[in-house]
PDB file of N, CA, C and O in Angstrom, chain B, residues numbered from 101:
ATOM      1  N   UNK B 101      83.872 181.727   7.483  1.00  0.00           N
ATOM      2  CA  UNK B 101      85.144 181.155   7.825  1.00  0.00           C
ATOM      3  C   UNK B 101      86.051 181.196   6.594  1.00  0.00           C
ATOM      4  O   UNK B 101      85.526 181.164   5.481  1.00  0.00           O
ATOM      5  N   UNK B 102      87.244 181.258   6.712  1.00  0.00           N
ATOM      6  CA  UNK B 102      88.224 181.693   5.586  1.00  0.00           C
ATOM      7  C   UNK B 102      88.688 180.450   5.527  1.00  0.00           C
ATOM      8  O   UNK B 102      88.731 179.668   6.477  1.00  0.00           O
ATOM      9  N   UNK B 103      89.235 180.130   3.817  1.00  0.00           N
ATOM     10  CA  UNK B 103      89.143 179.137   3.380  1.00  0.00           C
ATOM     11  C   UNK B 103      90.924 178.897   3.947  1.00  0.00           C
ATOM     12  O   UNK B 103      91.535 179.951   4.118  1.00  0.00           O
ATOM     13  N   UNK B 104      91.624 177.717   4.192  1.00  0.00           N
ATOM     14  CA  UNK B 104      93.172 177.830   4.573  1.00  0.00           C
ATOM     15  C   UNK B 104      93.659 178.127   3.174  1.00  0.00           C
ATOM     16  O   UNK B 104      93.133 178.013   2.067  1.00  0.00           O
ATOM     17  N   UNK B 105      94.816 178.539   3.583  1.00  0.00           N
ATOM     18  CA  UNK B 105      95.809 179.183   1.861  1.00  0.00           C
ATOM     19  C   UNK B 105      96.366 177.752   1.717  1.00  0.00           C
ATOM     20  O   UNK B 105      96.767 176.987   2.595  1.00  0.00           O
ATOM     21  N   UNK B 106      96.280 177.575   0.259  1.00  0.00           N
ATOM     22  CA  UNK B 106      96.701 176.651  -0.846  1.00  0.00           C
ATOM     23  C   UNK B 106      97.765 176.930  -1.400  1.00  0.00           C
ATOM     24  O   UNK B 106      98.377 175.882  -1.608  1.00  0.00           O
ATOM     25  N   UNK B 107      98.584 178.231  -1.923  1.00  0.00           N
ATOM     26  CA  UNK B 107      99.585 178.657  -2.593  1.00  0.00           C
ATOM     27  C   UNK B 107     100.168 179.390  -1.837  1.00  0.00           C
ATOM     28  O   UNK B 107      99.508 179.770  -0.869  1.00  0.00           O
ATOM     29  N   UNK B 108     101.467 179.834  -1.944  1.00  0.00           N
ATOM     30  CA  UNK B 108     102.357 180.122  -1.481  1.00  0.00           C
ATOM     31  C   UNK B 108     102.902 180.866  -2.565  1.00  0.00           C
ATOM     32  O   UNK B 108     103.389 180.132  -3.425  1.00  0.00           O
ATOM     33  N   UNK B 109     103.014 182.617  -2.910  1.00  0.00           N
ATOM     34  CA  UNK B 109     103.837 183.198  -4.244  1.00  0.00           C
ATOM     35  C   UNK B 109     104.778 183.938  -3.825  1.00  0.00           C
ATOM     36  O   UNK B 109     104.712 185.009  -3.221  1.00  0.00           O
ATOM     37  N   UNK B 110     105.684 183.328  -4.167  1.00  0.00           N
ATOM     38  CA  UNK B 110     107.170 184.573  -3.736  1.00  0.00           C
ATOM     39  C   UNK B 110     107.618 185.516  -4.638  1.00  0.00           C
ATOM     40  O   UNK B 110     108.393 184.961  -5.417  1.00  0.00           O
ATOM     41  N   UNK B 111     107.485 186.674  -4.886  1.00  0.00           N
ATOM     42  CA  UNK B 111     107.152 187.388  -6.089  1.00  0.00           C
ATOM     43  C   UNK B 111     107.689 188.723  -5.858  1.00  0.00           C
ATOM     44  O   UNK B 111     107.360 189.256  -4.798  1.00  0.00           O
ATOM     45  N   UNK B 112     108.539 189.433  -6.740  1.00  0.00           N
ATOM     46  CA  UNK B 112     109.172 190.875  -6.969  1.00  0.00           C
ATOM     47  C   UNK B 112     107.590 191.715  -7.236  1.00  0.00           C
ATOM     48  O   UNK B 112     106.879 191.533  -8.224  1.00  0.00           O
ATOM     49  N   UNK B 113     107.286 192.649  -6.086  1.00  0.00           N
ATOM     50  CA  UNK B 113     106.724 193.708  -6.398  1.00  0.00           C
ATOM     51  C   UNK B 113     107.593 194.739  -6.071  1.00  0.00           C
ATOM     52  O   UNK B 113     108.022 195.015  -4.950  1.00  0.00           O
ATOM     53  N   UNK B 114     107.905 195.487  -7.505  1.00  0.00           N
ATOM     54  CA  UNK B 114     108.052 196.797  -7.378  1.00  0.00           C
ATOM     55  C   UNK B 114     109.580 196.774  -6.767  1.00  0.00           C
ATOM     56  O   UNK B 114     109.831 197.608  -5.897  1.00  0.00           O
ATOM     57  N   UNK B 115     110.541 195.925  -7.148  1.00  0.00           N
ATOM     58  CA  UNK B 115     111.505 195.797  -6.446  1.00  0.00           C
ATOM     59  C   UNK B 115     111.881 195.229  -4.696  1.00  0.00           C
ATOM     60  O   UNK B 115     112.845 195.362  -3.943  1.00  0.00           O
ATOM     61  N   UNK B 116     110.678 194.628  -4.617  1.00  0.00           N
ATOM     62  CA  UNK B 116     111.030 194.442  -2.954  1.00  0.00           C
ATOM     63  C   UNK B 116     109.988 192.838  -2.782  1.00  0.00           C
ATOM     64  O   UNK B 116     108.759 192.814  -2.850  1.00  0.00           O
ATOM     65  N   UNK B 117     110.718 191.857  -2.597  1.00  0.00           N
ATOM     66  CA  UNK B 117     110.281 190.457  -2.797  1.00  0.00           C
ATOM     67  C   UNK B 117     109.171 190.291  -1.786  1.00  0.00           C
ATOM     68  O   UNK B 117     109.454 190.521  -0.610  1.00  0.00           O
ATOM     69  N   UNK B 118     107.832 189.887  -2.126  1.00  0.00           N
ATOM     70  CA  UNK B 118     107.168 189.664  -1.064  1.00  0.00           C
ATOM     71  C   UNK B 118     106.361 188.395  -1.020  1.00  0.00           C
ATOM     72  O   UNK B 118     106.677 187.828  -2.066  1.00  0.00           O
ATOM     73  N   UNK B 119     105.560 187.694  -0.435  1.00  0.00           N
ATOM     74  CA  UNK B 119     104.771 186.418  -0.069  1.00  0.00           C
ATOM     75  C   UNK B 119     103.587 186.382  -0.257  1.00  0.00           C
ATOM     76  O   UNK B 119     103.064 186.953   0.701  1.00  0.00           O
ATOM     77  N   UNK B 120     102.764 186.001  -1.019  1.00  0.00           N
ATOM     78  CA  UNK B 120     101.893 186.680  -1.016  1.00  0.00           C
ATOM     79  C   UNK B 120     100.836 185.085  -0.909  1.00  0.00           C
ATOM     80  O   UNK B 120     101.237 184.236  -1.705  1.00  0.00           O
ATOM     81  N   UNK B 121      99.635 184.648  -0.071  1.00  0.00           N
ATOM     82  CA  UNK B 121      99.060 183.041   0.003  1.00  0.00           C
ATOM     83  C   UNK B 121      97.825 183.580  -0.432  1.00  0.00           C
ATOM     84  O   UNK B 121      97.497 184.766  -0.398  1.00  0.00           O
ATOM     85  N   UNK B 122      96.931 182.273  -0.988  1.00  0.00           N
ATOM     86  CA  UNK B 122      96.097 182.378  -2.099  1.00  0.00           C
ATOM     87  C   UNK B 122      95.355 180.625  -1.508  1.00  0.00           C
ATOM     88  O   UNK B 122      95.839 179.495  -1.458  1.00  0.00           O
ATOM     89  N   UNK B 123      94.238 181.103  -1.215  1.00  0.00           N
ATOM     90  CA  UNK B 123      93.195 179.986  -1.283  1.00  0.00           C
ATOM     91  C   UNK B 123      93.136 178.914  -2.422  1.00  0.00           C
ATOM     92  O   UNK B 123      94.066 179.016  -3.222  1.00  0.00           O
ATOM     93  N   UNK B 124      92.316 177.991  -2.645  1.00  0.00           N
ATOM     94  CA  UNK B 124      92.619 177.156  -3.512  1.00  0.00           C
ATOM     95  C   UNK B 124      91.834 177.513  -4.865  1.00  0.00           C
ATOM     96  O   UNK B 124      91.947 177.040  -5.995  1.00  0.00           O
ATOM     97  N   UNK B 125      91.038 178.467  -4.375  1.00  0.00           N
ATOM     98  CA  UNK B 125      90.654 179.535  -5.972  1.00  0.00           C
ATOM     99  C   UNK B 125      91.608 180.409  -6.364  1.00  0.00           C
ATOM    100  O   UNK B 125      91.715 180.885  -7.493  1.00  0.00           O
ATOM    101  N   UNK B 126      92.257 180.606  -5.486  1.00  0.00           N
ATOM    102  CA  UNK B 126      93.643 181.601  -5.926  1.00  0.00           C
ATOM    103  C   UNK B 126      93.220 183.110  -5.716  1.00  0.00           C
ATOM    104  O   UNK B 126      93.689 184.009  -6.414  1.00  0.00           O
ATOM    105  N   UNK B 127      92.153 183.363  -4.541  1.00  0.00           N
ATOM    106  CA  UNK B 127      91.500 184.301  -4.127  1.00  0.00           C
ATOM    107  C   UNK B 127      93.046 184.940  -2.719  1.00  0.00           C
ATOM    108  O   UNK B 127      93.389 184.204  -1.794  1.00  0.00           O
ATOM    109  N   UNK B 128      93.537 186.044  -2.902  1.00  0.00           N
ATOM    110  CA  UNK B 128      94.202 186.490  -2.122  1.00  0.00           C
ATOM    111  C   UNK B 128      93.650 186.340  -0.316  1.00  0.00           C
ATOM    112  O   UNK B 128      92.563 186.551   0.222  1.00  0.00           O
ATOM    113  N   UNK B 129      94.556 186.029   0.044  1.00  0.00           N
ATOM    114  CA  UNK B 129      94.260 185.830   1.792  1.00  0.00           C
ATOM    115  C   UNK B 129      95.663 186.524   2.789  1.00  0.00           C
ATOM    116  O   UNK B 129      95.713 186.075   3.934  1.00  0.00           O
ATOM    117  N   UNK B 130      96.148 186.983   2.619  1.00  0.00           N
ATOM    118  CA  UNK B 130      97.440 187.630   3.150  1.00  0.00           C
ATOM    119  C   UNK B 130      98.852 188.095   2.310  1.00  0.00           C
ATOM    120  O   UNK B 130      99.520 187.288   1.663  1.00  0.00           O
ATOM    121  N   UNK B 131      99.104 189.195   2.408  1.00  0.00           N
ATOM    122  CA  UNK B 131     100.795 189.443   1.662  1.00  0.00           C
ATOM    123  C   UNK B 131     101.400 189.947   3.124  1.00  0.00           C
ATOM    124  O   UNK B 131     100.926 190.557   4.082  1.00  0.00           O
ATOM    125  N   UNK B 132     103.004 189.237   2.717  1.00  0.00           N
ATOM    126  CA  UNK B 132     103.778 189.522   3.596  1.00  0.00           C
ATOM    127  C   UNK B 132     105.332 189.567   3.007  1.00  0.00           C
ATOM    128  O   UNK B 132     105.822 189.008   2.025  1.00  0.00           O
ATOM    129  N   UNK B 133     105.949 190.517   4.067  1.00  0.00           N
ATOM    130  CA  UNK B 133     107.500 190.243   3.884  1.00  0.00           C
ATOM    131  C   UNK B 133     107.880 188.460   3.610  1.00  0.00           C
ATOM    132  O   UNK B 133     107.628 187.444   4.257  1.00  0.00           O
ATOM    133  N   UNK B 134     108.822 188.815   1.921  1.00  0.00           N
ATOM    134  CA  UNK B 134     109.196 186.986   1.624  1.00  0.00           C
ATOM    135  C   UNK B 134     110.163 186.845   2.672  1.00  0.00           C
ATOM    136  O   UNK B 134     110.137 185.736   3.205  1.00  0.00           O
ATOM    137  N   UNK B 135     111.012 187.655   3.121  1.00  0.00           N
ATOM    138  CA  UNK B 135     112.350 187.637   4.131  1.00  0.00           C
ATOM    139  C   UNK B 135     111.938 186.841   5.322  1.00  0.00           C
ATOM    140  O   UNK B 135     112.762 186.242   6.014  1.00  0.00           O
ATOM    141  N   UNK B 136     110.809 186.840   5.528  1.00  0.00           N
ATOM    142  CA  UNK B 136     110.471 186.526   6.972  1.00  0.00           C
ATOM    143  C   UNK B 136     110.956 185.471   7.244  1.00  0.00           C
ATOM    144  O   UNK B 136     111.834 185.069   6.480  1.00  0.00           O
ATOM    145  N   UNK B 137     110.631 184.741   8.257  1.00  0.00           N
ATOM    146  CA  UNK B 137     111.358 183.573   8.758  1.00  0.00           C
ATOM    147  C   UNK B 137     109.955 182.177   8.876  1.00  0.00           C
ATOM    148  O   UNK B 137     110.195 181.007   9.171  1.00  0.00           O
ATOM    149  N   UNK B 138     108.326 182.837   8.502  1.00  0.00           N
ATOM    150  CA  UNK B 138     107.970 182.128   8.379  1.00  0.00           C
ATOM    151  C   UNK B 138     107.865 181.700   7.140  1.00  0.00           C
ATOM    152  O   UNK B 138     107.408 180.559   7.067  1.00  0.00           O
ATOM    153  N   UNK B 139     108.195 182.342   5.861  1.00  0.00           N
ATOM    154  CA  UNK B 139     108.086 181.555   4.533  1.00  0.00           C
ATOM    155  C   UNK B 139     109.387 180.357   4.491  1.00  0.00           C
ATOM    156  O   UNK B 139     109.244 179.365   3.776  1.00  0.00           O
ATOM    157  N   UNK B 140     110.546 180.530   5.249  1.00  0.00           N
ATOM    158  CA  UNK B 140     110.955 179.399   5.437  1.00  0.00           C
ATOM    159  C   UNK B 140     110.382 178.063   5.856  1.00  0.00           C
ATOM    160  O   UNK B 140     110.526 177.001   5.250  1.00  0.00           O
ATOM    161  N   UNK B 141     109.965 178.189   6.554  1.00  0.00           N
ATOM    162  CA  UNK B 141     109.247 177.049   7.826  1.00  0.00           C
ATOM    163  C   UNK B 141     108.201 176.710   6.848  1.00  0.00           C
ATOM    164  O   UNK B 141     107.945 175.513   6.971  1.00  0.00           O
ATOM    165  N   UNK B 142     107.344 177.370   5.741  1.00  0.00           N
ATOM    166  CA  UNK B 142     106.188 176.889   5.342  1.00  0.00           C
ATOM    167  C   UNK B 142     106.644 176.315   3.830  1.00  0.00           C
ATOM    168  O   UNK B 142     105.858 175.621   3.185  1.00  0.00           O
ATOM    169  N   UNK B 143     107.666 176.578   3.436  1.00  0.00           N
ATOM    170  CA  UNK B 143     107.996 176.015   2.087  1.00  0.00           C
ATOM    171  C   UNK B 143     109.192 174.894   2.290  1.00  0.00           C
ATOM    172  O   UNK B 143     109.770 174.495   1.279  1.00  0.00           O
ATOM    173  N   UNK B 144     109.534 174.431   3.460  1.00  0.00           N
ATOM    174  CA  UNK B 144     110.482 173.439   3.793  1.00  0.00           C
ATOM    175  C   UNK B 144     110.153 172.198   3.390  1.00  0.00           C
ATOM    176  O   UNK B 144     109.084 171.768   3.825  1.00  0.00           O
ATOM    177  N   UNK B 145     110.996 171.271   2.435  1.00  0.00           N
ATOM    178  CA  UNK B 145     110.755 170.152   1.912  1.00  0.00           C
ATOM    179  C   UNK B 145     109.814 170.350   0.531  1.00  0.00           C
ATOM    180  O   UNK B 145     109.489 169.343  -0.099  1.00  0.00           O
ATOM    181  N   UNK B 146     109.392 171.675   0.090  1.00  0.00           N
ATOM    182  CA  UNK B 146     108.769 172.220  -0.919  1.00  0.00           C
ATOM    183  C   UNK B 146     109.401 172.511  -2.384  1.00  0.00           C
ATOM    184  O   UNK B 146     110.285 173.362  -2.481  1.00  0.00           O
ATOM    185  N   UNK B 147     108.874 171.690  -3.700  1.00  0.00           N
ATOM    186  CA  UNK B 147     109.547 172.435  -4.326  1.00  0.00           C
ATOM    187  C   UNK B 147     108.935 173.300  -5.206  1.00  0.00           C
ATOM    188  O   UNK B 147     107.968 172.735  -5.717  1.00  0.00           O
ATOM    189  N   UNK B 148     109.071 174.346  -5.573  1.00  0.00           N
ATOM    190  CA  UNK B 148     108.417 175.528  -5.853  1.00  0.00           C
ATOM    191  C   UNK B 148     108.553 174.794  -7.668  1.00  0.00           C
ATOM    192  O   UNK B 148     109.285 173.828  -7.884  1.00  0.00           O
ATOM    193  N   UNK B 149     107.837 175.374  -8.633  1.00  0.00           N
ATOM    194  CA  UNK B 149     107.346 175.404  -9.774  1.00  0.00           C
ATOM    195  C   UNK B 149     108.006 177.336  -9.968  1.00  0.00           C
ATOM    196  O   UNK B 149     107.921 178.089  -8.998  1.00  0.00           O
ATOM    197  N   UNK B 150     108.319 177.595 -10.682  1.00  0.00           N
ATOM    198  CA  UNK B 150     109.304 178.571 -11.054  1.00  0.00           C
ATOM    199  C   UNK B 150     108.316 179.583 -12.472  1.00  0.00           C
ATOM    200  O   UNK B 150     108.663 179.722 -13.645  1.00  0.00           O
ATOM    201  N   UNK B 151     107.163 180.086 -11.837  1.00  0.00           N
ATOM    202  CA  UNK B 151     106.659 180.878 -13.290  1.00  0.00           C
ATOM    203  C   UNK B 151     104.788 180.867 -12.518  1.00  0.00           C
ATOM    204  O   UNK B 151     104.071 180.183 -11.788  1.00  0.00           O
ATOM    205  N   UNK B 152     104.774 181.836 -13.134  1.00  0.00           N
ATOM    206  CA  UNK B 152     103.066 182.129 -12.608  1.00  0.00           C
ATOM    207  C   UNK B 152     102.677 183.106 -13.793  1.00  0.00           C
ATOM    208  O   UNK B 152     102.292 184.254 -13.572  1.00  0.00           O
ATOM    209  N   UNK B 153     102.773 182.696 -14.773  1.00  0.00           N
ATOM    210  CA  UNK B 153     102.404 183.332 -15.878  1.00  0.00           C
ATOM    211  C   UNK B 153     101.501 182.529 -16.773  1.00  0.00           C
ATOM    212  O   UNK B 153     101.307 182.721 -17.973  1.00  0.00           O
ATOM    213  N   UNK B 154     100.865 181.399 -15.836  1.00  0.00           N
ATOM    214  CA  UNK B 154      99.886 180.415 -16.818  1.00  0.00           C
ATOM    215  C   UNK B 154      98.249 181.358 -16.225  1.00  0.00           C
ATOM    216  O   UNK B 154      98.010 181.862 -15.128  1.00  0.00           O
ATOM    217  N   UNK B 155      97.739 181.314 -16.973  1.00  0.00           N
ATOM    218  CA  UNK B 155      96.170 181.975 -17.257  1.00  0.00           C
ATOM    219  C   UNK B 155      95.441 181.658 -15.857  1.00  0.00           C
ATOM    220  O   UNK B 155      94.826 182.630 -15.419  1.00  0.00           O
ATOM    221  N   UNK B 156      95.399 180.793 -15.268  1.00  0.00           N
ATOM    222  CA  UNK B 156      94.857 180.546 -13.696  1.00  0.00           C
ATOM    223  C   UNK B 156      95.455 181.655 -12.724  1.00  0.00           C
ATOM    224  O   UNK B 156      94.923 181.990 -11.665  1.00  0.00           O
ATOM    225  N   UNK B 157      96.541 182.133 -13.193  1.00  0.00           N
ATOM    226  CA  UNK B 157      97.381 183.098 -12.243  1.00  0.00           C
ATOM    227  C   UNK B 157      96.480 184.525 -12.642  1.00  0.00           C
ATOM    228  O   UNK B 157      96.336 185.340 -11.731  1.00  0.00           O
ATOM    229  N   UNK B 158      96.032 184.752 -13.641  1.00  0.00           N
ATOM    230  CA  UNK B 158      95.746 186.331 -14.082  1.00  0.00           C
ATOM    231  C   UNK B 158      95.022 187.296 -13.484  1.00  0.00           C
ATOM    232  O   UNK B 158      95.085 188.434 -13.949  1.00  0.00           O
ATOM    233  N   UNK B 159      94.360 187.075 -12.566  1.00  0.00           N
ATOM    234  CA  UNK B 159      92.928 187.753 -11.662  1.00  0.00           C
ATOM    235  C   UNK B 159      94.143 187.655 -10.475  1.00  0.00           C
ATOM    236  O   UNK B 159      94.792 188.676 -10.248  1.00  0.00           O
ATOM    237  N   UNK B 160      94.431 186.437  -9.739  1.00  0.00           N
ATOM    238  CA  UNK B 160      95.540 187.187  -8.544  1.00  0.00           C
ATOM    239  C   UNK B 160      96.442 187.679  -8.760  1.00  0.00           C
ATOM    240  O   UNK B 160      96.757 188.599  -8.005  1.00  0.00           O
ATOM    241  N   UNK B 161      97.354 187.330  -9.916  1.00  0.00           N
ATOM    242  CA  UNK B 161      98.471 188.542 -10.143  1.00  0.00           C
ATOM    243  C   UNK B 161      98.559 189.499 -11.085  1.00  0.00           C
ATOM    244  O   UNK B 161      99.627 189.825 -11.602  1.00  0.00           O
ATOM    245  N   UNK B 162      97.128 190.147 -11.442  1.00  0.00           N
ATOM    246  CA  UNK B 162      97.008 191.267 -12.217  1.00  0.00           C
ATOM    247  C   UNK B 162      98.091 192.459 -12.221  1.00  0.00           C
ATOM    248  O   UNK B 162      98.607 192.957 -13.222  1.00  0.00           O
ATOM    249  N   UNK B 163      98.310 192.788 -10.934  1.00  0.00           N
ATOM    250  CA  UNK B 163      99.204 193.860 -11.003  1.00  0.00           C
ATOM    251  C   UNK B 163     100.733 193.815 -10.852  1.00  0.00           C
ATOM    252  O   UNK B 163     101.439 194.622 -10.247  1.00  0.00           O
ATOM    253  N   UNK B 164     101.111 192.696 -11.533  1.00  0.00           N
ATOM    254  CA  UNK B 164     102.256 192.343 -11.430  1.00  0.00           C
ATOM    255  C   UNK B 164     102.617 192.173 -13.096  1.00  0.00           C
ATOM    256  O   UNK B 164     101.817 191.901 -13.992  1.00  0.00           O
ATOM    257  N   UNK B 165     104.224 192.449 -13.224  1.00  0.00           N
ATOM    258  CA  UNK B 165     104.685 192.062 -14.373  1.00  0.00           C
ATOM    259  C   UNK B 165     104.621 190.571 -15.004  1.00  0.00           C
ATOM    260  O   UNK B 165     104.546 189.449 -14.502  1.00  0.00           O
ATOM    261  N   UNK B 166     104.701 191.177 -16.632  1.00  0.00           N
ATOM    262  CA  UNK B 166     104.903 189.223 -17.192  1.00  0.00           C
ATOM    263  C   UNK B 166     106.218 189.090 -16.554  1.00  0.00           C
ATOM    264  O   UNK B 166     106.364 188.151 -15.772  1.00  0.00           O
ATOM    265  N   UNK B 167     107.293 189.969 -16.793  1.00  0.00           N
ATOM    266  CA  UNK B 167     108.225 189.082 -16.011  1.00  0.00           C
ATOM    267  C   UNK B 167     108.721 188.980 -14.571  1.00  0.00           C
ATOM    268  O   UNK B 167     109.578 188.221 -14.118  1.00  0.00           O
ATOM    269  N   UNK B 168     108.066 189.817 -14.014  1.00  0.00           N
ATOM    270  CA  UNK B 168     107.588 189.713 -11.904  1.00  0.00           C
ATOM    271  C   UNK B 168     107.008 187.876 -12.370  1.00  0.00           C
ATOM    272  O   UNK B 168     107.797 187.003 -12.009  1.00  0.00           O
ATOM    273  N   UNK B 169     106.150 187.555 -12.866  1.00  0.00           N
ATOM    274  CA  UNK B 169     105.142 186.295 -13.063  1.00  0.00           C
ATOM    275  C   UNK B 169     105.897 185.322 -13.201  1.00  0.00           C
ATOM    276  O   UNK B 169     105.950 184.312 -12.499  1.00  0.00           O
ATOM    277  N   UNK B 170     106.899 185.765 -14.696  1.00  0.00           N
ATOM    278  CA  UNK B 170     107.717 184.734 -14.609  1.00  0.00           C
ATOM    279  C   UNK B 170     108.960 184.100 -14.052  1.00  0.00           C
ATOM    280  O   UNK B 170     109.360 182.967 -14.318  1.00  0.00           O
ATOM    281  N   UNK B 171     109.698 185.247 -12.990  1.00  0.00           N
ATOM    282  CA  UNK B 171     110.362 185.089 -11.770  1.00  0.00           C
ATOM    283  C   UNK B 171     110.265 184.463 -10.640  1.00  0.00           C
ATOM    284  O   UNK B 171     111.260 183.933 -10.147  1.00  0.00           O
ATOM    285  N   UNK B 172     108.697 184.403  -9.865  1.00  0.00           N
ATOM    286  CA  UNK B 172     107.978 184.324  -9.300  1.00  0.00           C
ATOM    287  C   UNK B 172     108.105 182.145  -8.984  1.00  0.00           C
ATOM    288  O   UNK B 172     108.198 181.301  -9.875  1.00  0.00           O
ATOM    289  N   UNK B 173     108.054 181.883  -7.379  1.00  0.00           N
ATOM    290  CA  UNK B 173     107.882 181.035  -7.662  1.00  0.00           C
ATOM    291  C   UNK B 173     107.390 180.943  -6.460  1.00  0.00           C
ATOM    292  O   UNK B 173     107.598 181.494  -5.379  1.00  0.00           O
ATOM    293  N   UNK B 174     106.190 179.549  -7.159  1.00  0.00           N
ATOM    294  CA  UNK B 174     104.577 179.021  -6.962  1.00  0.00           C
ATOM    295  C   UNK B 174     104.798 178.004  -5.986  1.00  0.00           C
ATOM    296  O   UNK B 174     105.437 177.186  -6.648  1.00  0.00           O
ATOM    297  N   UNK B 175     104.667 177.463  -4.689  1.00  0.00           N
ATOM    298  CA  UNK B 175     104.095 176.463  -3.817  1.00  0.00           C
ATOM    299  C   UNK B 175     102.868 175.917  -3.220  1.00  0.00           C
ATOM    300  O   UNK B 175     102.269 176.433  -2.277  1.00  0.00           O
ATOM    301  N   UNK B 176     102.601 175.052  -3.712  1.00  0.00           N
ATOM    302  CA  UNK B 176     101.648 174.505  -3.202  1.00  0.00           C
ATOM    303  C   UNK B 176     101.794 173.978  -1.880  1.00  0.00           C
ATOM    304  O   UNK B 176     102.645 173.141  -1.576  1.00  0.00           O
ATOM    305  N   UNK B 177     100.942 174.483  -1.086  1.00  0.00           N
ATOM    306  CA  UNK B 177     101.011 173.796   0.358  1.00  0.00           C
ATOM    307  C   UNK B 177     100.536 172.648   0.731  1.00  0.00           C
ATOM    308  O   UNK B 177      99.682 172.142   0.003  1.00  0.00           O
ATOM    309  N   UNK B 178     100.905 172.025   1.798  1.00  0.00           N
ATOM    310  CA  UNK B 178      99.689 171.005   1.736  1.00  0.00           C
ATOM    311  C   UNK B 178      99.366 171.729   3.324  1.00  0.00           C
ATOM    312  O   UNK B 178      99.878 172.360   4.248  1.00  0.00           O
ATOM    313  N   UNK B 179      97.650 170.866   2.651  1.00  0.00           N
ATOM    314  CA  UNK B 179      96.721 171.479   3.675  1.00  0.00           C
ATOM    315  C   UNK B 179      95.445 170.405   4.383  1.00  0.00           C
ATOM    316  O   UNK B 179      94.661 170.849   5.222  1.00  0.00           O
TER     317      UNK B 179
END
């Protein structure tokens, strides 16, 4: 059984903003279009933390820039 996503990363890959949710190990579980209409609905009343460039981030956002990382902003969901 898959663990529910914990994070919420809204993040520039490669020029094209995407969503990307992360278990509470920060183990990848889905990327999606950020545009969508459900990252609204799931970050509502949320306030995002603005940087994913602290050392807990490094294994899920390996292939991303330091400054994609530090653009990037972090929600915690509740779950």
């Amino acid at each position: 059984m898959q663990k529910p996503a914990k994070y919420l990363v809204v993040i520039d890959s490669g020029g094209e903003m995407v969503a990307r949710m992360f278990d509470g190990a920060r183990r990848p579980i889905v990327d999606f279009d950020a545009s969508s209409s459900e990252v609204v609905v799931m970050t509502q009343g949320l306030a995002p933390t603005q940087d994913a460039n602290g050392a807990e981030w490094n294994t899920a956002l390996a292939g991303h820039s330091t400054l994609e990382r530090a653009q990037a902003e972090v929600y915690a969901l509740d779950v």
